[in-house]
C-alpha positions as CSV (number, residue, x, y, z in Angstrom):
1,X,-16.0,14.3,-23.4
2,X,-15.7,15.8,-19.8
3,X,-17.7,18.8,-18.5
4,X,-15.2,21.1,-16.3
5,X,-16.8,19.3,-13.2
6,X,-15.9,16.2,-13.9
7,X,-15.7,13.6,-10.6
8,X,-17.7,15.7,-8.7
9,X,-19.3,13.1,-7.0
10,X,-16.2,12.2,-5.8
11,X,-15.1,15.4,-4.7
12,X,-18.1,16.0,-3.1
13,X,-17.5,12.7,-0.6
14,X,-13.6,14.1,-0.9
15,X,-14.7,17.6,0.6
16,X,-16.9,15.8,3.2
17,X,-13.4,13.6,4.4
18,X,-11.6,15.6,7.6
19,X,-8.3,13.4,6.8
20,X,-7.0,10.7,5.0
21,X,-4.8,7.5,6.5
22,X,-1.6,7.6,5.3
23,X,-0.6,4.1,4.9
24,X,3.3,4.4,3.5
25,X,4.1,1.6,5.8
26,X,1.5,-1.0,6.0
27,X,3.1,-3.8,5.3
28,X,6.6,-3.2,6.0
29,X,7.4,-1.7,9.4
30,X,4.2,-1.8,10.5
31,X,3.3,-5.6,10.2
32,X,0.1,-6.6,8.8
33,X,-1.7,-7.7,12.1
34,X,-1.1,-3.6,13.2
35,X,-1.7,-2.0,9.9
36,X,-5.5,-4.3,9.8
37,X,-6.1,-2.4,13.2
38,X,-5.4,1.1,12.5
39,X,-7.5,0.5,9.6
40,X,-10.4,-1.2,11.4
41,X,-10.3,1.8,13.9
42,X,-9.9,4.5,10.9
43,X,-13.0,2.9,9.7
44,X,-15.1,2.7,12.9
45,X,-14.1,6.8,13.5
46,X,-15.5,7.5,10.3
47,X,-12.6,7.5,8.3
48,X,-13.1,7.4,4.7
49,X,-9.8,8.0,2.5
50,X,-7.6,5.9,2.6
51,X,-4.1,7.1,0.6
52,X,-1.4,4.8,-1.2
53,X,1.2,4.5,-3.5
54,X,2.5,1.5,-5.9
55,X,6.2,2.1,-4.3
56,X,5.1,2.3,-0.6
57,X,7.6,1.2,0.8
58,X,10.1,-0.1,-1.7
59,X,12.8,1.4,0.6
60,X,12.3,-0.2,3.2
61,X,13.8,-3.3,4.7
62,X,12.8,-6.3,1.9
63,X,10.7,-3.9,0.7
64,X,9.4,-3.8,-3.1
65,X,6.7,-1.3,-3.4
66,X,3.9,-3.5,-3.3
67,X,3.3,-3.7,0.2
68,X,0.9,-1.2,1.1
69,X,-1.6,-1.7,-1.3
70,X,-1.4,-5.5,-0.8
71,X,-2.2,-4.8,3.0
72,X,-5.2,-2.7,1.9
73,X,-6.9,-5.0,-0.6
74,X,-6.2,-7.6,1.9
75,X,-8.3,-5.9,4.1
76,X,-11.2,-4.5,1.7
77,X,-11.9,-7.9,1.0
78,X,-11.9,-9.5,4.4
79,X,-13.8,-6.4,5.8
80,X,-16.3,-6.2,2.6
81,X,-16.4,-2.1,3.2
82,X,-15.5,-1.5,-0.4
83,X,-18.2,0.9,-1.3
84,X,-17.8,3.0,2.2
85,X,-14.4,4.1,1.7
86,X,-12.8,6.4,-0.7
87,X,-9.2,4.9,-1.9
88,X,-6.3,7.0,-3.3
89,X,-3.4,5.9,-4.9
90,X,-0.2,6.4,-7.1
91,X,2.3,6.6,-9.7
92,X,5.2,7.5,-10.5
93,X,7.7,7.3,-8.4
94,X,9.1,3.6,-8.1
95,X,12.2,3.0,-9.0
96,X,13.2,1.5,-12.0
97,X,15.0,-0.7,-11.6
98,X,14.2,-0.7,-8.0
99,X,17.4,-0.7,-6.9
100,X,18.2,2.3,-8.9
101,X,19.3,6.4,-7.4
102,X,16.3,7.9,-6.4
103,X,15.1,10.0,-7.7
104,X,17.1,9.6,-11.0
105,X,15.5,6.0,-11.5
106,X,11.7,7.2,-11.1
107,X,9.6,5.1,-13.3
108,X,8.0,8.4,-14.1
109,X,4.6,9.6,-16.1
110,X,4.6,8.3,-19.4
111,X,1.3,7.2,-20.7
112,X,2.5,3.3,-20.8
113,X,4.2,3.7,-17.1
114,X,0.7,4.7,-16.2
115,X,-1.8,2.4,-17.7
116,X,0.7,-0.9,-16.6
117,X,1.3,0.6,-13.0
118,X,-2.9,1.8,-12.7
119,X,-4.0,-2.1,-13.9
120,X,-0.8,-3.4,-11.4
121,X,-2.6,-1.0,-8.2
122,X,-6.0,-2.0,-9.1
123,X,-5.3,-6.1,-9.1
124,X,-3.6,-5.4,-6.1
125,X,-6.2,-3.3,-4.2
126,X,-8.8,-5.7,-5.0
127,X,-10.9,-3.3,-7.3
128,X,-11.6,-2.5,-11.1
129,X,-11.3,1.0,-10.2
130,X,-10.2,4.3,-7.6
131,X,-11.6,7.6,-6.1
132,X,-8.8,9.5,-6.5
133,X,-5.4,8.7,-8.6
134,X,-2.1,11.4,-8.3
135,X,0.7,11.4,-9.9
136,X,3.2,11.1,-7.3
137,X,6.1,13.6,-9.1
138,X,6.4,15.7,-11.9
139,X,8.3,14.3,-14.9
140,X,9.5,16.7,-16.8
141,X,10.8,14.3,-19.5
142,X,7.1,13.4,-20.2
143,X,5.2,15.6,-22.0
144,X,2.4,16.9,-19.8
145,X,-0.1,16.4,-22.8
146,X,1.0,13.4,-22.7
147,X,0.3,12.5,-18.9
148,X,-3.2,14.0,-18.9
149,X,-4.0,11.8,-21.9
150,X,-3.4,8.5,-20.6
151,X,-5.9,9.8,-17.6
152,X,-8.1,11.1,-18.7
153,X,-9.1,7.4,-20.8
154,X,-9.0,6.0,-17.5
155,X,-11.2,8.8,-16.4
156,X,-13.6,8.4,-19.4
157,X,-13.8,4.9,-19.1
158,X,-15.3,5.3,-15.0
159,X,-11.8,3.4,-13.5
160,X,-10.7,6.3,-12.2
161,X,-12.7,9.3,-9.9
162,X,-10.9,12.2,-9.9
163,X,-7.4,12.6,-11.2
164,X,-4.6,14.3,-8.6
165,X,-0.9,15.8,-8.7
166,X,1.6,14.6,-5.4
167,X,4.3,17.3,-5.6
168,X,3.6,19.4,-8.1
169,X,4.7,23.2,-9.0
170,X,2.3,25.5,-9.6
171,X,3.2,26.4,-13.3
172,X,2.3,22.6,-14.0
173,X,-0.9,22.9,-12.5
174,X,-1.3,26.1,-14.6
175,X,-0.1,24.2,-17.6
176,X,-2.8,21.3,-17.0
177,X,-5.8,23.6,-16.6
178,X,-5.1,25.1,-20.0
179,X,-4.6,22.0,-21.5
180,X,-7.8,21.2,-19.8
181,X,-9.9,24.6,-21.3
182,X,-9.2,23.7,-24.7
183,X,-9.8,20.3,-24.5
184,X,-13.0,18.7,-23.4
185,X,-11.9,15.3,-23.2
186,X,-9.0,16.2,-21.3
187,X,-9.0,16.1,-17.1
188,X,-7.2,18.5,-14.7
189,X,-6.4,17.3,-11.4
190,X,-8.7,18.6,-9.0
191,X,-6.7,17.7,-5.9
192,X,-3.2,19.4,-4.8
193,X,-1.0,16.9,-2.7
194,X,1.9,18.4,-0.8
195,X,4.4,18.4,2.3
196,X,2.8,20.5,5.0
197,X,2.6,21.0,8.4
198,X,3.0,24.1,10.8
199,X,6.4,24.0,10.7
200,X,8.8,25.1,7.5
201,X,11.4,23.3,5.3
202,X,14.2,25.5,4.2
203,X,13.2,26.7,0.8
204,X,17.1,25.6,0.0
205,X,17.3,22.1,1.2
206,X,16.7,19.5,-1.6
207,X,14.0,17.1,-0.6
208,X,13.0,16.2,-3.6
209,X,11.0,14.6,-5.3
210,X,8.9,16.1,-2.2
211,X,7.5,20.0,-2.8
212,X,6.2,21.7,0.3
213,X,2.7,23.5,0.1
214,X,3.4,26.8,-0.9
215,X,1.5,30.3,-1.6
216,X,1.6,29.7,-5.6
217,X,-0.3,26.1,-4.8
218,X,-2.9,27.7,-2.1
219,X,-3.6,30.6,-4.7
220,X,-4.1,27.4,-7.6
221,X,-6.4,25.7,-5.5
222,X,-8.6,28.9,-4.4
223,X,-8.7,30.3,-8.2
224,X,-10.1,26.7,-10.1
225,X,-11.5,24.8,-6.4
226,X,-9.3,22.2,-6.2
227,X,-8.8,19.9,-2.6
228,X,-5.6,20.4,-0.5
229,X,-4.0,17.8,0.9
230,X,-1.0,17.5,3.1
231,X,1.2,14.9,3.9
232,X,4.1,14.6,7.2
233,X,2.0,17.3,9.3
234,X,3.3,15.8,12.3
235,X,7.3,15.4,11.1
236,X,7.6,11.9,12.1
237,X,7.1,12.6,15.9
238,X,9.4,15.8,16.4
239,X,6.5,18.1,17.2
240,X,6.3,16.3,20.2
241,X,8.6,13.7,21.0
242,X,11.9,14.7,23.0
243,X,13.7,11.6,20.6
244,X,12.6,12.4,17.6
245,X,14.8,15.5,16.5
246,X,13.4,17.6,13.9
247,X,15.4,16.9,10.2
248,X,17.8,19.1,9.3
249,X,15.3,21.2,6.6
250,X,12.9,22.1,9.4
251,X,16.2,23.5,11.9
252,X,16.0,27.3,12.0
253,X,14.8,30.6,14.4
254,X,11.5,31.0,12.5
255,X,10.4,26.8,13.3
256,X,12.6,27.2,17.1
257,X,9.7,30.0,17.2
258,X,6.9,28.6,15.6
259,X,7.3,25.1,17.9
260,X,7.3,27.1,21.0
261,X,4.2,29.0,20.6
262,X,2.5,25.7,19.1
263,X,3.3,23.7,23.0
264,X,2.8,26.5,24.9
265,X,-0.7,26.8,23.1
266,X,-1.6,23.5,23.1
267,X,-0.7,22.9,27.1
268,X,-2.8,26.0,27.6
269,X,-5.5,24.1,25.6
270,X,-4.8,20.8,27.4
271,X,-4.4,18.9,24.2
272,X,-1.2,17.8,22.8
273,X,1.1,19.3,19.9
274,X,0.4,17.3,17.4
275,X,-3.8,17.6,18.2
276,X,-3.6,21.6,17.9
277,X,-1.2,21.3,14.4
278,X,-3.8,18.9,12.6
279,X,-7.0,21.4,13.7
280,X,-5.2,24.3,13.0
281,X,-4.3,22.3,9.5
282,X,-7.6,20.9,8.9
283,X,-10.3,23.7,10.3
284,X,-9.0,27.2,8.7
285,X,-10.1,29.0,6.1
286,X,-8.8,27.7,3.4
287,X,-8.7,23.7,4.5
288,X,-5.5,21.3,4.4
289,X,-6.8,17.7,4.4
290,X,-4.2,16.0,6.6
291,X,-3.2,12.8,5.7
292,X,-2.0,10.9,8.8
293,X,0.8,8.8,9.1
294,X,0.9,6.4,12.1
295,X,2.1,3.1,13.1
296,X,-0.4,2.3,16.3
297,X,-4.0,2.8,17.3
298,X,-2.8,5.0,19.9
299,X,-1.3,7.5,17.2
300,X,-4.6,6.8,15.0
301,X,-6.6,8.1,18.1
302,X,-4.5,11.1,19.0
303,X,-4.9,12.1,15.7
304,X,-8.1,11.8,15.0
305,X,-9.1,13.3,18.7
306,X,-7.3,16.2,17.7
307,X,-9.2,16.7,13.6
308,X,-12.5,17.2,16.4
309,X,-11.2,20.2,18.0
310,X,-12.7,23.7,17.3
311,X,-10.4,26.1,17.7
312,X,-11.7,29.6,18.7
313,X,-10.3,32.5,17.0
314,X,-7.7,34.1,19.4
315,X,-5.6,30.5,19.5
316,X,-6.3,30.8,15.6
317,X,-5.3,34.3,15.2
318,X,-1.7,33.4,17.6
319,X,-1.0,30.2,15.5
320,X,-1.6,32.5,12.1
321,X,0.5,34.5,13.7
322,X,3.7,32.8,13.0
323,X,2.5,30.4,10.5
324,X,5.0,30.1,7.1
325,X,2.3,31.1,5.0
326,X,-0.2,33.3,6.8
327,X,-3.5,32.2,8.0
328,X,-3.9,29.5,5.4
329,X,-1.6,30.7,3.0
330,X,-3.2,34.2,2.6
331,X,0.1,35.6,2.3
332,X,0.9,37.0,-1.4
333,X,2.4,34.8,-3.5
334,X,6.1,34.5,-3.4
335,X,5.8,36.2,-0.1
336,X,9.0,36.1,1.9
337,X,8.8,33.5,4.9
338,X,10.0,35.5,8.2
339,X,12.1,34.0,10.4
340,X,13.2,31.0,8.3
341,X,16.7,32.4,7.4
342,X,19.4,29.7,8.1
């Protein structure tokens, strides 16, 4: 049986965590020697989640999935810091077979998918168990019951922390946390994972199997407490860098707008782009846990230089100003997002 706060040790270390590393390409293109030092200097900053995926990063050149995690039990094991860090990881979306369309192929959420690919991350990582395990998609082919089942026995049986949902709607969510009330032995997940950053996608452009943070998900978390998280808050670079163009989902007025008052802030402030996104993110009043994607210590530093600022309330109340979903997605639900008209 489960009690409706189930994992909260872990979700207390969780809510205590001002990011997670993001480590989609440890192992791939970012060689091993690299990835070991972002992760050594994560560590020394007081890092202490580290997010993966059992298909990070299967696209890649030679890649099969089994990279990152490889990388990361690697490390645990030469480092010995097991028990200081908080490890996330995933399932659910690696191809198969791995050559296969994406997403069509997605190995998906069936109990059996899950408990092969949780014992597959585990041997890998170096560990009998995780803090924090997502699904990394919805499957709709997979009955939800179904999903929650074969987690919850990892739950019950102490391998796993806390159970999480990558890209998930909201009506899911809704659908696991009444599954979850008439059920004692059943877990919810208690952490939201989701594209975010201060920028927009279009609501029209198909990026799935990703989901953007949206005002249904911020009103999920706030009504039953659950931990946001969100991933590519930096877009690859573009907030910043003059050769990394933003992708075509993030091109309109409202993000033209939103990008300008976002340098012109952060020059005023002295700090870069990307710094003032990630404390804006991280330090409102309904917190986004970023989780940081970067190839070099240099990145790492920026980063985390930036999740220290304290951002007084005028530069809040500007950034809010023009934020997609209000100050931290205060916005009604279903809102219309201004200026983000193609």
């Amino acid at each position: 049986m489960l009690t409706t706060v189930y994992g909260e040790s872990v979700m207390d270390r969780l809510r205590g965590t001002r990011a997670a590393l993001g480590t989609m390409y440890f192992g791939t293109t970012v060689e091993e020697k690299t990835s070991w030092e972002i992760l050594d200097r994560f560590a020394e900053r007081g890092g202490r989640l580290l997010d993966t995926a059992n298909c990070y990063a299967f696209w890649a050149p030679g890649g099969t999935g089994e990279e990152s995690e490889l990388v990361i039990g690697r490390w645990l094991a030469a480092t010995g810091v097991r028990d200081e860090l908080l490890i996330a990881t995933k399932a659910g979306c690696l191809p198969d077979p791995l050559d296969g369309p994406f997403p069509e192929s997605a190995e998906g959420l069936g109990p059996e998918v899950l408990f092969t690919q949780f014992e597959r991350s585990t041997e890998r990582l170096g560990r009998p168990s995780v803090d924090l395990f997502l699904t990394h998609a919805d499957d709709p082919g997979t009955p939800l019951a179904d999903t929650l089942g074969a987690l919850s026995e990892l739950v019950r049986s102490g391998r796993i922390g806390v159970i999480g949902a990558s890209n998930p709607g909201a009506a899911r969510l809704a659908e696991a946390a009444r599954l979850a009330a008439h059920d004692p032995t059943t877990a919810a997940p208690r952490v939201i994972q989701a594209r975010h950053s201060y920028l927009w996608p279009d609501p029209a452009a198909d990026i799935r199997p990703q989901l953007p943070l949206d005002h249904d998900l911020f009103a999920h978390a706030r009504e039953h407490g659950a931990l946001l998280q969100g991933y590519s808050p930096l877009l690859q670079g573009a907030l910043t860098r003059a050769d990394r163009p933003l992708a075509p989902e993030y091109r309109s007025p409202g993000n033209e707008a939103r990008l300008s008052r976002l340098r012109e802030l952060a020059g005023r402030l002295g700090v870069t782009a990307n710094q003032l996104s990630l404390a804006w993110m991280a330090g409102g009043p309904v917190p986004v846990m970023p989780v940081l994607g970067v190839s070099s210590v240099a990145q790492l530093d920026e980063a985390m230089d930036g999740l220290e600022l304290e951002l007084g309330q005028e530069i809040r109340d500007e950034l809010d100003a023009l934020a997609p979903l209000g100050p931290s997605g205060a916005s009604p639900a279903g809102a219309p997002v201004p200026g983000d008209a193609r």
